[in-house]
C-alpha positions, 0 to 999 in steps of 0.5 A: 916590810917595805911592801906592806902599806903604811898604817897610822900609829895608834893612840898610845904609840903617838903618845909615846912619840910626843913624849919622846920628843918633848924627852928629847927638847928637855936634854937638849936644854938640859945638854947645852947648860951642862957642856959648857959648864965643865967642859970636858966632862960636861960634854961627854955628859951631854953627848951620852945623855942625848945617845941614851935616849935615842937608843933608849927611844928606838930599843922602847919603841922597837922601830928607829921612830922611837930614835927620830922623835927625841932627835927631832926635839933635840935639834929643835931645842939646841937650834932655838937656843943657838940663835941670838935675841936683839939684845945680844944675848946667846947661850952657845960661846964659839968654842970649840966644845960648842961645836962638838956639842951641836955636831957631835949630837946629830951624829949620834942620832943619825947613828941611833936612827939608822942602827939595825934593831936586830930581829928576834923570831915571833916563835916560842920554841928554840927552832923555827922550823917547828 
């Protein structure tokens, strides 16, 4: 697989990963209202949301692409919304349920991105060797 040269996606795979990653802005968003919200149960919320689709993206897209591209849209997403506007206003408090949010989440893509897929034979039959 290493040696093999490296192709461009095609029209439906880049797509799907524009999709993905879009997916992935929208629960970033959508995780940093929740988890501070109702924050113990909020948390957890946030985080396996964000854990289901990376794993969901890397299952959907069978190669840790499909994990990459919502990990890439989260992180954009979640560092946007950590910066302060020249009014003072920001959406991350310095609590500890921020920090849990923004570390607890690039954890767990780079752990969906990096998790082994596992290989299933492209034969038909039971045995391989036939």
């Amino acid at each position: 697989m290493l040696a093999q040269p490296l192709q461009a996606p095609s029209a439906g795979r880049a797509v799907a990963l524009l999709g993905l990653v879009v997916l992935g802005a929208v629960v970033g968003a959508a995780g940093a209202l929740v988890q501070a919200g109702w924050f113990p149960g909020g948390l957890l919320l946030a985080l396996a949301g964000a854990a289901g689709l990376f794993l969901g993206g890397a299952r959907a897209m069978t190669s840790r692409s499909g994990a990459l591209a919502p990990a890439f849209g989260w992180v954009v997403a979640v560092i946007f919304l950590t910066a302060s506007r020249p009014e003072g206003d920001f959406l991350f408090g310095a609590g500890t349920g921020s920090y849990l949010f923004l570390l607890g989440g690039m954890a767990l893509a780079v752990i969906c991105a990096t998790m082994g897929l596992g290989r299933q034979p492209d034969a038909d039959g039971a045995r391989l060797g036939k």
